[in-house]
C-alpha positions in Angstrom: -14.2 7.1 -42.3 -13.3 7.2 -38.5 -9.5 8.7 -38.2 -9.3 6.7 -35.5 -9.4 3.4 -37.4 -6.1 4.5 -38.9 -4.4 4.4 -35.6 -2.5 1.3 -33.9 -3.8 0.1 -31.4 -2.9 -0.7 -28.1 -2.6 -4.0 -26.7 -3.3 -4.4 -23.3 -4.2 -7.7 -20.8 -7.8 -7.5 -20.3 -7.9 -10.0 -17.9 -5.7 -12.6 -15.6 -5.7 -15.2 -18.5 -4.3 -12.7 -21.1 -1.7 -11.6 -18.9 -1.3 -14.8 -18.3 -0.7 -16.0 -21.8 1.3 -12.5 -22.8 3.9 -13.7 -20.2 3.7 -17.5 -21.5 4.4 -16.4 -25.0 7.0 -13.7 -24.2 9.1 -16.4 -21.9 9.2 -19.0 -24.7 10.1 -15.9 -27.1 13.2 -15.6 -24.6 14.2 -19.1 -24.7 14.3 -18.9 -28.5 15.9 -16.0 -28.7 13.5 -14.2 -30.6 14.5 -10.9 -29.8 13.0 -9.0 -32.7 9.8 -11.0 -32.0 9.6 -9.7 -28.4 10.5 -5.9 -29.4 7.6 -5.6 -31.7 5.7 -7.2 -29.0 6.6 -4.7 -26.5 6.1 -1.8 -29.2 2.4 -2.4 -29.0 2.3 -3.2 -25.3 1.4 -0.7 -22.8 4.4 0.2 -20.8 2.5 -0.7 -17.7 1.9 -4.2 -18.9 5.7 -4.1 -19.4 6.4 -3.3 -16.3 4.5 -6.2 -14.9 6.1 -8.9 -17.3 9.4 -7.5 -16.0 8.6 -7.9 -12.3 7.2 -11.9 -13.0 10.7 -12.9 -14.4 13.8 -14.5 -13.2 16.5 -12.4 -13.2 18.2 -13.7 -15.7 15.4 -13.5 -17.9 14.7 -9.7 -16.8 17.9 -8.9 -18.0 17.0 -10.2 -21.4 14.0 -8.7 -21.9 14.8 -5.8 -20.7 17.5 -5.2 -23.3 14.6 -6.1 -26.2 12.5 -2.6 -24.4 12.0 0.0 -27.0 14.2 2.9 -26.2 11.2 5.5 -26.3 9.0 3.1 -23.5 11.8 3.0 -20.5 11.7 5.8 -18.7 7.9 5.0 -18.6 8.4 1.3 -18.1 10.7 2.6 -15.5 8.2 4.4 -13.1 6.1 1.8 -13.1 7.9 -0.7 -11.4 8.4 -1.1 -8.2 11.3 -0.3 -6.0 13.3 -3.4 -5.8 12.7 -4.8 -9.0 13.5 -1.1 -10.6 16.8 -1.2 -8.6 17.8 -4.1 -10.3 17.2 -2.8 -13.7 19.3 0.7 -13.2 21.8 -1.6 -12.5 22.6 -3.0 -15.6 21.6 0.6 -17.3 24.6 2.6 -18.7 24.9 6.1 -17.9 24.1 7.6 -20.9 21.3 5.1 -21.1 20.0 6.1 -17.6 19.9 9.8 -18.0 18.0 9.5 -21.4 15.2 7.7 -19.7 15.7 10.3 -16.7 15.1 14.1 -19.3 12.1 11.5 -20.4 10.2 11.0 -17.0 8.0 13.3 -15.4 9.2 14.8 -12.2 7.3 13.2 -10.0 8.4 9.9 -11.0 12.2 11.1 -11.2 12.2 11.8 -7.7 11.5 8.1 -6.9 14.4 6.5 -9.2 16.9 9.3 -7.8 16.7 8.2 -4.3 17.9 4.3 -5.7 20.9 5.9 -7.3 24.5 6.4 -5.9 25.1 9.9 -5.0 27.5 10.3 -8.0 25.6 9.3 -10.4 22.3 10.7 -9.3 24.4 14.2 -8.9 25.3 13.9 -12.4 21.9 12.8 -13.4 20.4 15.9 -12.0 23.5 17.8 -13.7 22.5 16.7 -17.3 18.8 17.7 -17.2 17.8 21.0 -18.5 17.5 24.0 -16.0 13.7 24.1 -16.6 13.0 20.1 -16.0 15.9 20.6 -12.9 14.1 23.3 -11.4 10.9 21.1 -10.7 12.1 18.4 -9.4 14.0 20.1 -6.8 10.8 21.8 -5.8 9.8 18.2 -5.5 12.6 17.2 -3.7 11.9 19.7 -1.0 9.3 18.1 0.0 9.2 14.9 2.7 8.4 11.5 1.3 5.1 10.3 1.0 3.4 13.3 1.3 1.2 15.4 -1.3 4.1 17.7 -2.6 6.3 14.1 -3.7 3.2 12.9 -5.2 1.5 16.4 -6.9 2.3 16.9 -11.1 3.1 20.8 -11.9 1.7 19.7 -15.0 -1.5 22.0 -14.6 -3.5 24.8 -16.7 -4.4 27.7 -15.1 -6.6 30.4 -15.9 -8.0 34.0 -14.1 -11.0 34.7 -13.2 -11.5 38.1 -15.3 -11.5 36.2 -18.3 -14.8 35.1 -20.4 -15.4 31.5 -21.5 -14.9 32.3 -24.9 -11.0 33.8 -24.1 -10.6 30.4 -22.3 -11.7 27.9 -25.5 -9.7 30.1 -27.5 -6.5 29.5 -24.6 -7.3 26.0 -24.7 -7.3 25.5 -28.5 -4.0 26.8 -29.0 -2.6 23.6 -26.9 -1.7 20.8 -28.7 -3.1 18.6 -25.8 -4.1 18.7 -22.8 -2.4 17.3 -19.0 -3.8 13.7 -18.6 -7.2 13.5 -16.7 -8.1 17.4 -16.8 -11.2 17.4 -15.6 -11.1 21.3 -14.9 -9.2 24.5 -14.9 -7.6 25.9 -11.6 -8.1 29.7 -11.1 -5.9 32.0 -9.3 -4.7 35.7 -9.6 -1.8 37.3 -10.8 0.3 36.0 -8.1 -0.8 32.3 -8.2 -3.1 32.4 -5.7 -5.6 29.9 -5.7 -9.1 30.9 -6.6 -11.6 27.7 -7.0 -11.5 25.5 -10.0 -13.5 25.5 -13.3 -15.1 22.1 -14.4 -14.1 21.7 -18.2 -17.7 20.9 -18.3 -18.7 24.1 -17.7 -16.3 25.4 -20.0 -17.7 23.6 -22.9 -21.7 24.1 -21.6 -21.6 27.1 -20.4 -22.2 31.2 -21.9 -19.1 32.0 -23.8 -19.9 35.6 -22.9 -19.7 34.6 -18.6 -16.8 35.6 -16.6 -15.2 32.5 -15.2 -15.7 34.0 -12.1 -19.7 33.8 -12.8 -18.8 29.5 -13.3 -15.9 28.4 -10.8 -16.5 26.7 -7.9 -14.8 28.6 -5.4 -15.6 26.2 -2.7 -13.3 23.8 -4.4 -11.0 21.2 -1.8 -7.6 21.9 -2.3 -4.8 20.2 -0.5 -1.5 21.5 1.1 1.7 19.9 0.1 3.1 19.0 3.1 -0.3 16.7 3.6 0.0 13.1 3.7 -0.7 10.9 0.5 -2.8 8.5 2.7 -4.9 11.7 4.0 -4.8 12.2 0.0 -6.5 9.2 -0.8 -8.6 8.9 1.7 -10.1 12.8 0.4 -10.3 11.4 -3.1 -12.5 7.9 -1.6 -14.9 10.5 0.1 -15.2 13.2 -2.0 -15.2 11.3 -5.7 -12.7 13.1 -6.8 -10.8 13.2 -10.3 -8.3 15.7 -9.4 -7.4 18.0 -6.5 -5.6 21.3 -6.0 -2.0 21.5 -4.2 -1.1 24.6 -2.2 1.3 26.1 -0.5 1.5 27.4 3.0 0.5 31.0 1.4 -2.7 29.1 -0.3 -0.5 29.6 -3.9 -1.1 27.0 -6.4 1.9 24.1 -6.8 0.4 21.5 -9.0 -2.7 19.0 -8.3 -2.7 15.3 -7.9 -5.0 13.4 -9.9 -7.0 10.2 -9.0 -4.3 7.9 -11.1 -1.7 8.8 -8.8 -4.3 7.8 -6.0 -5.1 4.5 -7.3 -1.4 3.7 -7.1 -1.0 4.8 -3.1 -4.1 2.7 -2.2 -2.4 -0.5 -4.1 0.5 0.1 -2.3 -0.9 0.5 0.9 -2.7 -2.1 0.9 0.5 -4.3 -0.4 2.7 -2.9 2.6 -0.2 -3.6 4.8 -0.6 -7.6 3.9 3.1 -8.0 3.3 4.4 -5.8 6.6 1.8 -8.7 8.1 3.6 -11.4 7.4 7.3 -9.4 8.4 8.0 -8.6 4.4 8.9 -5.5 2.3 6.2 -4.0 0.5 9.0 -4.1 -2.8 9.5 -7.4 -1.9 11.0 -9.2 -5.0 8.9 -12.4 -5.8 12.3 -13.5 -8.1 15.2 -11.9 -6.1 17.7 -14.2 -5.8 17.9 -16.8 -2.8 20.3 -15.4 0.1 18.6 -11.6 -0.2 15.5 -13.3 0.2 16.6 -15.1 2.7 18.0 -12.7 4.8 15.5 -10.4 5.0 12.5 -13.2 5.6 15.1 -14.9 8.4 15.2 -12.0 10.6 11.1 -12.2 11.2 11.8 -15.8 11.8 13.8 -14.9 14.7 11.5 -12.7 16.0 9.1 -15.6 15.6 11.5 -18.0 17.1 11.7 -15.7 20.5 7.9 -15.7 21.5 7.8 -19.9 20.6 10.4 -20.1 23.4 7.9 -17.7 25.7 5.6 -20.2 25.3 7.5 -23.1 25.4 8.7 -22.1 29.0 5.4 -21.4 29.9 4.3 -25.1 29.2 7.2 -26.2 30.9 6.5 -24.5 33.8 3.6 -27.1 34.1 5.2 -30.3 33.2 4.1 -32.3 36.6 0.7 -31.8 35.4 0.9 -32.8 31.7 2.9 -35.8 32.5 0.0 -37.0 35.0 -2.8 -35.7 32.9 -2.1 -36.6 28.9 -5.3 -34.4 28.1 -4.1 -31.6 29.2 -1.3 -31.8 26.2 -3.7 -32.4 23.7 -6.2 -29.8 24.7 -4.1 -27.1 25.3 -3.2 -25.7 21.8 -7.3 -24.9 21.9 -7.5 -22.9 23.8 -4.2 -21.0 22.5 -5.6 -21.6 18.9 -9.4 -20.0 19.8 -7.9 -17.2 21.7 -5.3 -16.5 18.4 -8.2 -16.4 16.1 -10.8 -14.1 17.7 -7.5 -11.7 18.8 -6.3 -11.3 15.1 -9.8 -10.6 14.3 -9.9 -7.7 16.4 -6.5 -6.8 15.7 -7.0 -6.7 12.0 -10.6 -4.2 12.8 -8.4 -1.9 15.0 -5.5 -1.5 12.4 -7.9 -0.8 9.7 -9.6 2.2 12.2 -6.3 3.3 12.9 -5.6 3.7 9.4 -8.3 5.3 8.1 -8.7 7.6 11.3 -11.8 5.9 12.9 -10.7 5.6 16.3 -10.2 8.7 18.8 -10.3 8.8 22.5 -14.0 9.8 22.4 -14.6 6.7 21.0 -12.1 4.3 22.2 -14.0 3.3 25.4 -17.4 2.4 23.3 -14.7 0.1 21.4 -13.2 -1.6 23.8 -16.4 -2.1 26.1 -17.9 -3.5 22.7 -14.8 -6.0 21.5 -14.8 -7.2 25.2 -18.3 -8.0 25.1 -18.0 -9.8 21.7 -15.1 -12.0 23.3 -17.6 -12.5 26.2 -20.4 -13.7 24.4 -18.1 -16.1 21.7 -16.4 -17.1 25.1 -19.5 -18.1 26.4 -20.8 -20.3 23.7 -17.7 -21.8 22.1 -16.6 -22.5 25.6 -19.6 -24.7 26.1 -19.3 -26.6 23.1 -15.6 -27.7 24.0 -16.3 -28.7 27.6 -18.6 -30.6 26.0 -16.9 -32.2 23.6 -13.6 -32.8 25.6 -16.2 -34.3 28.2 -17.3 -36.8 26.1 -13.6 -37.4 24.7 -11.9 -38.1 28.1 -15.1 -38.5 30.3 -13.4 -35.9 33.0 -15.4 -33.3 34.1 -12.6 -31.6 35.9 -10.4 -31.1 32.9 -13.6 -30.3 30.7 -14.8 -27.5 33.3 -11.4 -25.8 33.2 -10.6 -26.0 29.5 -14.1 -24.0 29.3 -13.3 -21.3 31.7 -9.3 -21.1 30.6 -11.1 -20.3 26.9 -13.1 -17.7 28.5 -10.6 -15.8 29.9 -8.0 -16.3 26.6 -11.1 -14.8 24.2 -11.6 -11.9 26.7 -7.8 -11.2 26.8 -7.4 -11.6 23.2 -9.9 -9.0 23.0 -8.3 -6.7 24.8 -5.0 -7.2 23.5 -6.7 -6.7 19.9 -7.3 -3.3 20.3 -4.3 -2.0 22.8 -1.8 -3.8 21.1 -2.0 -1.7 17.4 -3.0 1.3 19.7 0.1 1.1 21.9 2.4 0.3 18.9 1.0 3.1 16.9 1.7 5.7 19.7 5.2 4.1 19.7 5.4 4.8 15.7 5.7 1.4 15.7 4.0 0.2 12.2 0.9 -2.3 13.8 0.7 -4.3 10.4 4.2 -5.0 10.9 4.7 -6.5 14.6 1.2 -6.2 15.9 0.4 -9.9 14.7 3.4 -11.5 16.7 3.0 -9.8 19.6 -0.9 -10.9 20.2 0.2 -14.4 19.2 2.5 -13.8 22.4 0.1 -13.0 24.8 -2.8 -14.9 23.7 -0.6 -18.2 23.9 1.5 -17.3 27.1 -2.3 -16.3 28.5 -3.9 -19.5 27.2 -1.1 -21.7 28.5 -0.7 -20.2 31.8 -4.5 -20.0 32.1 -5.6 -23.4 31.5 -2.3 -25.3 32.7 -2.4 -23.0 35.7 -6.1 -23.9 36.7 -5.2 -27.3 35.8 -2.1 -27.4 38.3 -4.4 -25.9 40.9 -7.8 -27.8 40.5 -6.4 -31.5 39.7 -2.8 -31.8 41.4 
């Protein structure tokens, strides 16, 4: 008989539809007030899974189902939810409540929920847990956010290198089980130094009677803990790697960061990256209430609302010309449209070379020399086709002629602008994802306006 077949098992959304459905049946469960329903529910429902029911709920209905989460899944349910939505939760928590989930979660998740707290009742958090479960997470603390010490678990097994296999498979079997995604054994001396790392593979393979030394890969990557977590992940992408070895500044061994944690930074890059596009929080709320919402999303509208008016002037700058030459009005947003396009396209390359460390100033004249001839050659050809169809639309070779070359010179700028724009803004420690879109839509309308109204002015008048 298998012994596992006696277990319970997990159940988890195995696709869109499930989760789907899980949400679906858990919502009606709510509106019946089945609460006991729900709790048994959640008892066989990863905490993860949790997590993401709470975070597609209405407040109101958060609340409710939060109060139906077994007491032994919060503190995990807890660290997997994302900043705002997890603010809103430790809300409603009591105290006692919040520092039972709080002795429950591992260090490196405590340090997240501790910087949402009040200062009184984080201090008294951090009073109530033991001195051993303290102790780490101030190491943790120590270090800045969003960089390999916040993100590293001390949760690691250690062994020296004077020791045969068979001492370590006895070591090992006295644990009742093992950190989560061991893949191998970090060596070091009597003083913590770091040494290399053993593959458990080896351990289990390999001649009981060998030294580890004779087995350890001393050429092992390690990390320091004042590294950043995107520097981090982008290790683990090229490397493989499962896990990875966090030093000091004296090379002594802190903890290691394994490639679950890693998963978890590239999601949320990749959210801060697509929502920071569009002027949002990466912990933006999809159910926070209205005027919070609001708020936040109207202050990117003003922003917006500024550069409209830039190019609103601009037009109006020209207003003898449209009123003699209608065409001009309905062409324009072409060439302000075209140049847009091919500028975010660049813009979206350059931010993704920026952040993953592609572009240097050995490289950055090849670039731009390249993106410029890309916007020359799509210039060229698209420019050709709308003379030519504006031509035959208002039978003006004047205004189809100058639509063509004011399209040139807006794809050219936009290329340009693609690539100094996130360049400029990230020497600024300006974020490009954030701003980098409205200020190319700036200057590839103001250009295309003034361009094509200007030649316009000029040619015809």
């Amino acid at each position: 008989m298998n012994p596992e077949q006696d277990e319970k098992p997990t159940i988890e959304a195995t696709s869109d539809t499930s989760t789907n459905d899980l949400l679906q049946h858990v919502i009606a469960e709510l509106e019946a007030g089945n609460s006991e329903s729900i709790a048994q529910r959640l008892e066989e429902t990863h905490p993860a899974e949790v997590a993401d029911l709470l975070e597609s709920m209405t407040p109101e209905q958060r609340s409710d189902l939060w109060e139906t989460v077994p007491v032994t899944q919060e503190a995990e349910v807890l660290s997997h939810l994302g900043d705002e939505v997890r603010a809103s939760i430790i809300d409603e928590m009591e105290d006692g409540e919040l520092i039972a989930a709080a002795e429950s979660m591992a260090p490196e998740d405590l340090v997240e929920m501790l910087d949402e707290l009040p200062t009184d009742i984080s201090t008294r958090l951090m009073d109530a847990l033991e001195q051993d479960h303290r102790n780490r997470l101030e190491a943790i603390l120590n270090y800045e956010e969003d960089s390999a010490g916040r993100l590293m678990s001390s949760d690691v097994i250690s062994v020296r290198e004077d020791v045969s296999i068979a001492v370590v498979l006895r070591w090992l079997r006295r644990h009742k089980d093992l950190p989560s995604h061991t893949d191998s054994l970090m060596v070091t001396d009597d003083s913590g130094l770091y040494l290399g790392k053993l593959d458990l593979a080896d351990v289990i393979t390999g001649d009981p009677d060998a030294e580890v030394a004779q087995l350890m890969q001393t050429d092992a990557v390690a990390v320091k803990a004042t590294m950043s977590e995107l520097d981090v992940a982008r290790l683990f992408e090229r490397r493989d790697l499962i896990s990875v070895a966090v030093l000091d500044d004296n090379s002594h061994l802190l903890g290691r960061i394994t490639v679950d944690d890693i998963v978890d930074v590239i999601r949320e890059e990749s959210d801060r990256v697509l929502l920071n596009s569009a002027g949002l929080s990466e912990e933006e709320d999809l159910f926070a209430p209205v005027l919070p919402s609001a708020r936040r999303r109207g202050l990117w509208l003003g922003i917006n609302l500024i550069t409209i008016f830039a190019a609103a002037w601009v037009i109006g700058r020209f207003e003898e010309a449209l009123d003699k030459f209608v065409a001009l009005a309905v062409l324009m947003p072409v060439v302000a449209s075209m140049g847009g396009i091919a500028g975010s396209q660049t813009l979206t390359l350059t931010i993704r070379g920026i952040a993953l460390n592609q572009i240097a100033s050995a490289n950055l004249r090849w670039l731009m020399i390249k993106e410029i001839s890309v916007g020359a050659v799509n210039g060229l050809v698209w420019s050709v086709i709308v003379a030519f169809v504006s031509y035959l639309w208002f039978e003006n070779i004047g205004i189809a002629l100058i639509l063509a070359f004011a399209m040139m010179l807006n794809l050219l700028a936009a290329a340009f602008a693609g690539i100094a724009i996130p360049l400029l803004l990230d020497r600024w420690n300006i974020d490009p994802a954030l701003s980098g879109a409205v200020v190319l839509t700036t200057v590839t309308d103001v250009i295309g306006f003034l361009s094509f109204l200007g030649l316009a002015t000029f040619f015809l008048l």
